[in-house]
C-alpha positions as a Markdown table, in Angstrom:
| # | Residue | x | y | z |
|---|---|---|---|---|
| 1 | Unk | -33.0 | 7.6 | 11.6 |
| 2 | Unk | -35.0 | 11.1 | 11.8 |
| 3 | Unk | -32.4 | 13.7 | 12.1 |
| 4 | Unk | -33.9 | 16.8 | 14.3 |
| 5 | Unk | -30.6 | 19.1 | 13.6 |
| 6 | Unk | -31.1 | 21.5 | 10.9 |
| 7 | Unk | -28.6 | 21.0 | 8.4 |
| 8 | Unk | -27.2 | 23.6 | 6.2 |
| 9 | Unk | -23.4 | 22.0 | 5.4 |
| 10 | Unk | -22.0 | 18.9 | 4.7 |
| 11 | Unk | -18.3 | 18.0 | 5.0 |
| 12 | Unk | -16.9 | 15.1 | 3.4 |
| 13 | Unk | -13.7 | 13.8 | 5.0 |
| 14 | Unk | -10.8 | 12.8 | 2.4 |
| 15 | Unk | -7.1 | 13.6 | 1.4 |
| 16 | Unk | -6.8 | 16.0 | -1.1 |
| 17 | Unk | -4.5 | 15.3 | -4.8 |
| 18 | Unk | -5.4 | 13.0 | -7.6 |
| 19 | Unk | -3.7 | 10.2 | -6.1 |
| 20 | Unk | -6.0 | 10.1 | -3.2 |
| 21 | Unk | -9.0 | 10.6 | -5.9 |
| 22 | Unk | -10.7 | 6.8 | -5.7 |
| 23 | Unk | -9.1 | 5.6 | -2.0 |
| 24 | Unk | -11.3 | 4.1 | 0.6 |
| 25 | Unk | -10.4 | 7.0 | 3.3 |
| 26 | Unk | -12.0 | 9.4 | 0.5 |
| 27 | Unk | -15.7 | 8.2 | 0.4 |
| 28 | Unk | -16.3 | 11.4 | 1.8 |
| 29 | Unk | -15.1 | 13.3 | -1.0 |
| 30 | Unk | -16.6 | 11.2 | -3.5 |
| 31 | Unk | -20.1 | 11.8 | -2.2 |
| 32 | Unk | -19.7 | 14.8 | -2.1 |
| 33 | Unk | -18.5 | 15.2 | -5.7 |
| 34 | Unk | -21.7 | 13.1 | -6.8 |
| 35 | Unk | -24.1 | 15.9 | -5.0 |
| 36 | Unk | -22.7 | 18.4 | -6.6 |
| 37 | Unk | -22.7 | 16.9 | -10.3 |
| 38 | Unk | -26.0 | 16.0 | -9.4 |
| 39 | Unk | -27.1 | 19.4 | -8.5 |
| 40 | Unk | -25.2 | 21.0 | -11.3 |
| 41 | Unk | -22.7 | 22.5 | -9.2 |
| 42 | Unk | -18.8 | 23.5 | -9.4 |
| 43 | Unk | -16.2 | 23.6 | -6.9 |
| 44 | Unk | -14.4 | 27.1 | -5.5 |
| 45 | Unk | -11.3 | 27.2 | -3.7 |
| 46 | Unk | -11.7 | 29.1 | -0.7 |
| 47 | Unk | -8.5 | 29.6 | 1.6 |
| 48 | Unk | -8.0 | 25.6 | 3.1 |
| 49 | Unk | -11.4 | 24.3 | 1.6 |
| 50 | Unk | -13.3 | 23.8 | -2.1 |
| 51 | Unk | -16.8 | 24.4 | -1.5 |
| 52 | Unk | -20.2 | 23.9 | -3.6 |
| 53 | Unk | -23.6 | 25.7 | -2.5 |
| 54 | Unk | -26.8 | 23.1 | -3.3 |
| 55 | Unk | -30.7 | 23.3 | -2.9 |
| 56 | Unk | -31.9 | 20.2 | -1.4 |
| 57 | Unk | -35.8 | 20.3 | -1.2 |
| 58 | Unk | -35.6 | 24.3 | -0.8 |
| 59 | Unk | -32.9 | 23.9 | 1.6 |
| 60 | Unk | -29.9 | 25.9 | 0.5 |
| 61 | Unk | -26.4 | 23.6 | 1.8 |
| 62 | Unk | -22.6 | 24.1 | 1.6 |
| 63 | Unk | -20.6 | 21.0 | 0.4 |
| 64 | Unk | -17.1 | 21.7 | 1.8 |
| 65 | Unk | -14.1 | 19.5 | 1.3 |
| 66 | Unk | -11.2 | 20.8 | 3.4 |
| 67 | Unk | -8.1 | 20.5 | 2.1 |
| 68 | Unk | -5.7 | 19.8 | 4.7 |
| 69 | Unk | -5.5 | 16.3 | 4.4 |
| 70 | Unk | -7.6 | 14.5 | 6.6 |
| 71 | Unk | -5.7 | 14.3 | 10.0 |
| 72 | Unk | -5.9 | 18.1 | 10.1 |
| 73 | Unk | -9.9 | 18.4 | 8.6 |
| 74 | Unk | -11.0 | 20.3 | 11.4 |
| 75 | Unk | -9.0 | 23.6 | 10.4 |
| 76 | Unk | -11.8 | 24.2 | 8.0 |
| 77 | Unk | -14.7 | 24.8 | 11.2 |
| 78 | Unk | -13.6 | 28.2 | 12.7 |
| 79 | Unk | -13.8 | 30.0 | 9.4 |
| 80 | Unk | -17.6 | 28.0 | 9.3 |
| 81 | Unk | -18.5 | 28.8 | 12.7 |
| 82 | Unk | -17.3 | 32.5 | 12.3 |
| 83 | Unk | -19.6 | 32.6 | 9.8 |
| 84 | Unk | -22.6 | 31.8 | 11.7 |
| 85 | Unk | -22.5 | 28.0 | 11.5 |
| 86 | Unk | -23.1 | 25.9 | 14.4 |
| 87 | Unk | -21.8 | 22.4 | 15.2 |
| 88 | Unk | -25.0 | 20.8 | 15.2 |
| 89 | Unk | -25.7 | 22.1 | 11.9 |
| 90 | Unk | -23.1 | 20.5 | 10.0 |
| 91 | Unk | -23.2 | 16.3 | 8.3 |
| 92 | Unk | -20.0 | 14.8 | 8.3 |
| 93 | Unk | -19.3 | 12.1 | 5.8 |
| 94 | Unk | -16.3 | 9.8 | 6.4 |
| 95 | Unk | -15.4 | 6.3 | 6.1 |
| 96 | Unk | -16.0 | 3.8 | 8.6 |
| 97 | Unk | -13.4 | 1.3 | 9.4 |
| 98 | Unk | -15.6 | -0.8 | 11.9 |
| 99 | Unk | -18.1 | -1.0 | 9.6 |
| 100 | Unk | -18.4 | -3.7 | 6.5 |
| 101 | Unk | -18.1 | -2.6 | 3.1 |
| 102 | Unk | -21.3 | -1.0 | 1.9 |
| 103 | Unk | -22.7 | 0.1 | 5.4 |
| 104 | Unk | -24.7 | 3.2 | 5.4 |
| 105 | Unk | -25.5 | 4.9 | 8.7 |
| 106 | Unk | -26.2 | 7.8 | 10.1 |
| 107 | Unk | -25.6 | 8.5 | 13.9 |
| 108 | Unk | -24.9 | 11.9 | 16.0 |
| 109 | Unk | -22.7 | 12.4 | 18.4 |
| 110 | Unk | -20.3 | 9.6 | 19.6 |
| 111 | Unk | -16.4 | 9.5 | 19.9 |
| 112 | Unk | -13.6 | 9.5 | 16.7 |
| 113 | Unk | -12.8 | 5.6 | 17.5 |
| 114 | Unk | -9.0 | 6.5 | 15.8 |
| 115 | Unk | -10.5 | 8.2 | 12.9 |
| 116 | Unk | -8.2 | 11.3 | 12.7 |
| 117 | Unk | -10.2 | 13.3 | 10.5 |
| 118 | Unk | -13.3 | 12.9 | 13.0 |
| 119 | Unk | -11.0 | 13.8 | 16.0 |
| 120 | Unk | -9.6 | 17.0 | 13.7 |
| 121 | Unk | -13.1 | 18.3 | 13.8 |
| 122 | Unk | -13.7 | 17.4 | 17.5 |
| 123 | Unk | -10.8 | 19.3 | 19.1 |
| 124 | Unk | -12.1 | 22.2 | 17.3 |
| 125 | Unk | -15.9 | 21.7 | 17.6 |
| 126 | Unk | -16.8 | 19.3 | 19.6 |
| 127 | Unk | -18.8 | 16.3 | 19.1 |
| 128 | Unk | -22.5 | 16.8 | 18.4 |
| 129 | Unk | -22.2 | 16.9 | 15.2 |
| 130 | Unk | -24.7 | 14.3 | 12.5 |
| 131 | Unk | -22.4 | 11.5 | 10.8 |
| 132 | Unk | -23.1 | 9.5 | 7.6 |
| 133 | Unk | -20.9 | 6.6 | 8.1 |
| 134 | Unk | -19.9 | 4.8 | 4.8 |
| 135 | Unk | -18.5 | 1.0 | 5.8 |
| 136 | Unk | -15.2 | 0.1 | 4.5 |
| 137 | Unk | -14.3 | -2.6 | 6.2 |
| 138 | Unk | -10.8 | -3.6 | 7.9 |
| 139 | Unk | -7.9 | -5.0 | 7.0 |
| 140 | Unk | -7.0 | -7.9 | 9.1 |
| 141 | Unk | -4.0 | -6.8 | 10.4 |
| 142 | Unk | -4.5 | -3.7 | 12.5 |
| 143 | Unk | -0.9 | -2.5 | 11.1 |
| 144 | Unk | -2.3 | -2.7 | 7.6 |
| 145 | Unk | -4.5 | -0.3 | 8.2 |
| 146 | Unk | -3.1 | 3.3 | 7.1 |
| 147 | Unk | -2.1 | 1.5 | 3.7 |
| 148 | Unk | -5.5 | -0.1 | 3.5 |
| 149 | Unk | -7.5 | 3.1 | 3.9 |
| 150 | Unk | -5.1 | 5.0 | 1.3 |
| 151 | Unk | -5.5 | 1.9 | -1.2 |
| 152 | Unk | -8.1 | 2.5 | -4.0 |
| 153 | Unk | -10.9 | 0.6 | -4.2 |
| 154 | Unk | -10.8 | -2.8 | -5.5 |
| 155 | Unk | -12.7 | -5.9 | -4.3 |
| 156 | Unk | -16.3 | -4.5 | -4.8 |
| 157 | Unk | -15.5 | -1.6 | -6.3 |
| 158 | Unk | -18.4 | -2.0 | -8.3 |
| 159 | Unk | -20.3 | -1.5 | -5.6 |
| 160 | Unk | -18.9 | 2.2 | -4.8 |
| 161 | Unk | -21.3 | 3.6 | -7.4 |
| 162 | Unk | -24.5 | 1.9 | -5.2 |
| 163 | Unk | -22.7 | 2.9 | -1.9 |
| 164 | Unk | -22.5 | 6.4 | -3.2 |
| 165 | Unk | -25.9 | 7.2 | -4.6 |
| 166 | Unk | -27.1 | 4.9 | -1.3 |
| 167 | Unk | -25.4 | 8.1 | 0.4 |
| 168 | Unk | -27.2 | 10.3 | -1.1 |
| 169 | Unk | -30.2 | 9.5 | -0.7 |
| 170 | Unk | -29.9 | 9.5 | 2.7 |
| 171 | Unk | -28.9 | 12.8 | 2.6 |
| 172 | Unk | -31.2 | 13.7 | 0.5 |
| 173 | Unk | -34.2 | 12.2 | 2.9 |
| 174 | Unk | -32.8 | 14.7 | 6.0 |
| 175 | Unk | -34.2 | 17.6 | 4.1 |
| 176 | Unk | -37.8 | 15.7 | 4.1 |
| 177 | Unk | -39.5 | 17.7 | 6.7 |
């Protein structure tokens, strides 16, 4: 999919603490870790988010990982959008529950489907925002599935690494122009 929205930051939806580190609901956060190592870049704490600034193809980006847990990820926008940011300029990466494991997809616009962190970000800024959806597939029992999301990865967790880098080059491809 040809994204026309010119992005210049990318959140990545997870929980933060070490405990969430590896769990399904933080695919977000782990791509976004990988970008940065991959573009030789640290973390800085600033007020409810850690942010990294990356050069994709001459494109300068923020990485932000807010750090409000992810039922309340949408505090990080009106510091962004204060700062000149714009709704339609900002990638969200979050895990997919409807999706099966390994799905990679990007789509813009569209409603939260029960993913908190998504509907977070839309009470504040609406919803035309571009999505990398990472598939995690769901439990079988619907009342599994806030344990499920916080597990860590296990059955294909080998896969992670490929789902990851899959990620990124995705990401990578929007700055193609």
């Amino acid at each position: 999919m040809k994204i026309n929205n010119k992005i210049n930051i990318i959140i990545g939806l997870g929980n933060p603490g070490r405990q969430y580190h590896y769990t399904r609901h933080n695919i977000g956060f782990l791509v976004l870790d990988a970008l940065a190592d991959k573009y030789g870049q640290s973390w800085q704490k600033k007020g409810e988010k850690e942010v990294a600034e990356i050069n994709i193809h001459g494109e300068k980006v923020i990485l932000v990982k807010p750090q409000t847990f992810m039922n309340t990820s949408g505090k990080v926008l009106p510091a962004l959008l204060k700062q000149g940011a714009t709704i339609e300029n900002v990638l969200v990466v979050h895990d997919e529950l409807e999706k099966p494991f390994g799905f990679v997809e990007l789509k813009v616009g569209g409603s939260h489907r029960g993913h908190n962190g998504l509907r977070s970000l839309m009470q504040i800024g609406g919803s035309d925002f571009v999505r990398l959806r990472l598939g995690i597939s769901r439990p079988t029992n619907k009342e599994d599935v806030a344990e499920y999301v916080l597990s860590n990865f296990s059955e294909g967790s080998d896969k992670v690494e490929e789902i990851i880098q899959k990620a990124i080059t995705v990401i990578e491809d929007i700055f193609y122009r």
